[in-house]
N, C-alpha and C positions, 0 to 999 in steps of 0.2 A: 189172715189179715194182711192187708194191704203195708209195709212197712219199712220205711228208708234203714240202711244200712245194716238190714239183714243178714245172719252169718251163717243161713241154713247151709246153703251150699258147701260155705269151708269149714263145716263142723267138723269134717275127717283131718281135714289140713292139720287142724286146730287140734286136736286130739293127740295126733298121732306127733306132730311136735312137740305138744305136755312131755307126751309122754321118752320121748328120746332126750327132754332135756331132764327133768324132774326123775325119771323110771316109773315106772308097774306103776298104775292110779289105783286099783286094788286097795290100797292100807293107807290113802289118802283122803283127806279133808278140801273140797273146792268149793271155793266162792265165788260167783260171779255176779259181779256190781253191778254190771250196768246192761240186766237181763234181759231187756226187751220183750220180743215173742217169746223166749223160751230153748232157742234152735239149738244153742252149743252148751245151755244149764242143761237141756235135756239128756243131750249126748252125754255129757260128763255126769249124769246121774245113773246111768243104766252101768257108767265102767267104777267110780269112785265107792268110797267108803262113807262118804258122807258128800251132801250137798247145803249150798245157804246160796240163796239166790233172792238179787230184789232188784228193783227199780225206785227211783222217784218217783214217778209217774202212775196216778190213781190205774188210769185204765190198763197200762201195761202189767201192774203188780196182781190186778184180776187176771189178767189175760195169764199169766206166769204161774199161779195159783193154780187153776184148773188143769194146765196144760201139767204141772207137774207131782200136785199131790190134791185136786180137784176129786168133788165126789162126784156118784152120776145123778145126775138133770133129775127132778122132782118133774117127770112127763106132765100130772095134773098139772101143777101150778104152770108150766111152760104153756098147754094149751089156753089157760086161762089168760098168760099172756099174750096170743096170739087174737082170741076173740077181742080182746080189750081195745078201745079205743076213746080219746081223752084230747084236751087240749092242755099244754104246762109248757116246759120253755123251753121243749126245741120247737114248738109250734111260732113261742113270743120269739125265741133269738133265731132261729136257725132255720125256718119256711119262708116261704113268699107270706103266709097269715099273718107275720107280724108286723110290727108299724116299717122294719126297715127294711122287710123283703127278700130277705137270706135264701137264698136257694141252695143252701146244703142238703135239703130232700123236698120231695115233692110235696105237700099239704096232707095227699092221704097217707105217707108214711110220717111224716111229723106226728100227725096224731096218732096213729098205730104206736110209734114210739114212746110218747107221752104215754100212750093208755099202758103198756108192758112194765113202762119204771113204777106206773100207779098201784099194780099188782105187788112188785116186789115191795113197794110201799108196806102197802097193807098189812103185807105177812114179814114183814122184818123183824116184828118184835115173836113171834113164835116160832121162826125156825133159825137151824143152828147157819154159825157163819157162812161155813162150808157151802151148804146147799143153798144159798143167799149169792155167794160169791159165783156158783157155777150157774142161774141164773142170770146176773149179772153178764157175764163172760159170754152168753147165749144173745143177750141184745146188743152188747159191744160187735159179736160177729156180726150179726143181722143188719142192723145199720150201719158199715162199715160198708158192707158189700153191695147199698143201696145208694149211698153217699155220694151227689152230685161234686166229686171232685176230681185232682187227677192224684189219686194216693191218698196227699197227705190236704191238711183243712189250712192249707194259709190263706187261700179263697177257695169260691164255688166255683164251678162255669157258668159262663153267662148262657149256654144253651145245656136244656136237659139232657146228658146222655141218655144210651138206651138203660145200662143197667139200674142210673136212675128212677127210669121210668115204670120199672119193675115192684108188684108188693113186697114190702115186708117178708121174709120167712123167719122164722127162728126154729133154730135144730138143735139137741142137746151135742154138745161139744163131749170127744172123748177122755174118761177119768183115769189120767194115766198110776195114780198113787202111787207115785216112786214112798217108798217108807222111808228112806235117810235124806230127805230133803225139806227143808222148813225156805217158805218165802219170805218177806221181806217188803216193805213199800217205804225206806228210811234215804232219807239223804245221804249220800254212799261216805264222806267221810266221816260222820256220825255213826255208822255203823260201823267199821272198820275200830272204834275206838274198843268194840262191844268184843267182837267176835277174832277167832284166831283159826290156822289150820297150816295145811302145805302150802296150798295153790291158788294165788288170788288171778283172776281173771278179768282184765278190764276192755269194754270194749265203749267210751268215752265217744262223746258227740267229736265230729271231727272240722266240722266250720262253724261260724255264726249264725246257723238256722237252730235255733232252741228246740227241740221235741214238747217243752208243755206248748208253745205257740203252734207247732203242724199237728198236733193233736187234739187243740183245744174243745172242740167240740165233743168228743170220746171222752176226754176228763169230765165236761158237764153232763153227760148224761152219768157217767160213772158215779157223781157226787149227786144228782140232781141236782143241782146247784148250776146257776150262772153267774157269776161273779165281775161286777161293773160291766159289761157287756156295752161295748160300743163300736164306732167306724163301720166302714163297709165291710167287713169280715166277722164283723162280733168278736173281736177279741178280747178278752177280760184278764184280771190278775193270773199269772202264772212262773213257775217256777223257773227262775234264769239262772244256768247252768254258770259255772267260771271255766269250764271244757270248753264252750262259745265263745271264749271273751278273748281278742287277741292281748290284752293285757295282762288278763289272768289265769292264762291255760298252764303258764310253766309254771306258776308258783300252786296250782293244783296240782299239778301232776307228783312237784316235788314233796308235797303235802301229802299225798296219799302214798306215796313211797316208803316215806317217814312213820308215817301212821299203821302200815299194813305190818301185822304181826303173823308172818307167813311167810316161809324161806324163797318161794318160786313167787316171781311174778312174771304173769303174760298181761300184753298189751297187743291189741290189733289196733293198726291205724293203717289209714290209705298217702298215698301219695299227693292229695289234694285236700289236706290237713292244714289248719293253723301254725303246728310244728314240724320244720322240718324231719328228717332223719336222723341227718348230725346232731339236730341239737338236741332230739330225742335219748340218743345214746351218749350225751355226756350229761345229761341228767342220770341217765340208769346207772352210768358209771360210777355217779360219788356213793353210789349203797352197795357197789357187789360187784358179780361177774354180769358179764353183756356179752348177750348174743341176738341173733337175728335173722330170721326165715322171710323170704317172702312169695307171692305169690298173685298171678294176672287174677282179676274178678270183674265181672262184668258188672256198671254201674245198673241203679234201677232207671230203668225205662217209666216216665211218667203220663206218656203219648207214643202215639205209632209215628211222629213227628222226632220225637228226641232220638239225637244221634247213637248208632251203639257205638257205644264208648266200654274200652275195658278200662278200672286202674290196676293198681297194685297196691294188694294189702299186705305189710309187713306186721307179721307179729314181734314182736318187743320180746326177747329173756332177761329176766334178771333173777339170780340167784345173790340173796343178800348175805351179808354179812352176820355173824352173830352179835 
């Protein structure tokens, strides 16, 4: 999947810091809040003793699911959604078919996509979460990778790409079943009130583009649901982060500091953040010891147009206090 501020790449970076500040992840408990794809919960699941990984976000917390303790793909019911085809609301919000002309996919994948959610429909009430959810996680890829956009859904393009232009596939996604890892889909410091361990892991939106907004369309399929659905883009109610908010990022951060019942914390953040550095670390400072690695990453490229640009992503230590 297509996905802004991805940490595949510094999953070792990431790791291998844990582990020089925290010691041995072996006999260790890690959390990480704010999961996304899966890229550094996964890493930290194959080295730790225990894992608890979630998101806000519908679509990401399926995607997190499968990618980490996901069963394998019900093959029948997947070709069943593959023949399927239907009209429902990515056809109304999200095509040129509906009144307002959305071009997030082309009309015959609209409907392909309608008809797969129809399927899962159907059999929601007979099969268990699990095979439900890796399902899901199967059409999330599938129209992701068909999605007249460039990455993320804050609009469509006004002309069809090629891979637009391409059907529908859907392929069973691989079931990694890590056994010590439970996911999660809860508002991160809601959860944080719940759970406890070593290592909390946060990897926090870092400017004013909200993820339920560049994702909105992922969330409606994931929910079938479109919710107030309006403007040129279709955007409907969604979850506004206080990580975005330049008002309210510092009294989040120190919120979840406060909150996090767990000796080690990592924070990754970039240079092109809401919070500086400094003032990053004298937040970290009022609970503990501060330290700080950093490291060049190259930004995501949204066009063969966008400049390569690298930043620098600093991970955050803080070991707190008793």
């Amino acid at each position: 999947m297509n996905y802004i501020g991805s940490k595949g790449a510094l999953a070792p970076f990431i790791l291998s810091s844990a582990t020089l500040f925290a010691g041995t992840l072996h006999d260790k408990t890690v959390c990480d809040l704010f999961g996304g794809t899966g890229s550094v919960a996964e890493a930290f699941g194959l080295t730790c003793k225990a894992l608890i990984a979630n998101d806000v976000e519908p679509y990401s917390a399926l995607w997190l699911h499968q990618r980490l303790c996901g069963v394998q793909t019900d093959e029948a019911l997947l070709e069943q959604m593959r023949q399927a085809s239907c009209e429902g609301i990515v056809c109304e919000h999200f095509s040129p078919l509906g009144e307002a002309k959305r071009g997030y996919f082309t009309p015959q994948n609209a409907r392909k996509i309608d008809g797969a959610r129809a399927v899962i429909v159907h059999h929601e009430k007979h099969l268990a979460r699990a095979k439900l959810q890796a399902l899901l996680a199967s059409l999330l890829d599938g129209a992701d990778r068909v999605a007249n956009t460039t990455s993320v859904y804050g609009s469509f393009l006004k002309h069809t790409k090629f891979t637009a232009t391409q059907a529908l596939s859907l392929r069973a996604l691989p079931a990694t079943r890590l056994t010590n890892a439970t996911v999660h889909n809860r508002e991160g410091l809601a959860l944080l009130e719940e759970v406890e361990g070593d290592i909390l892991y946060l990897d926090p939106p870092y400017n004013h583009r909200q993820y339920g907004l560049n994702y909105h369309v992922l969330n409606a399929i994931a929910r079938n649901e479109a919710r107030d659905i309006k403007g040129k883009s279709g955007f409907g109610n969604y979850y506004r982060s206080r990580w975005c908010q330049k008002r309210g990022v510092e009294e989040e951060l120190r919120a979840t500091l406060k909150t996090a019942k767990f000796r080690y914390i990592l924070m990754s953040y970039n240079d092109e953040g809401l919070l500086g550095t400094a003032r990053i670390r004298e937040i970290f400072e009022e609970f503990g010891r501060y330290d700080c690695v950093s490291q060049a990453h190259p930004r995501l490229r949204t066009s063969k147009k966008s400049p390569k640009k690298e930043t620098i992503e600093t991970l955050h230590l803080l070991e707190k206090e008793s």
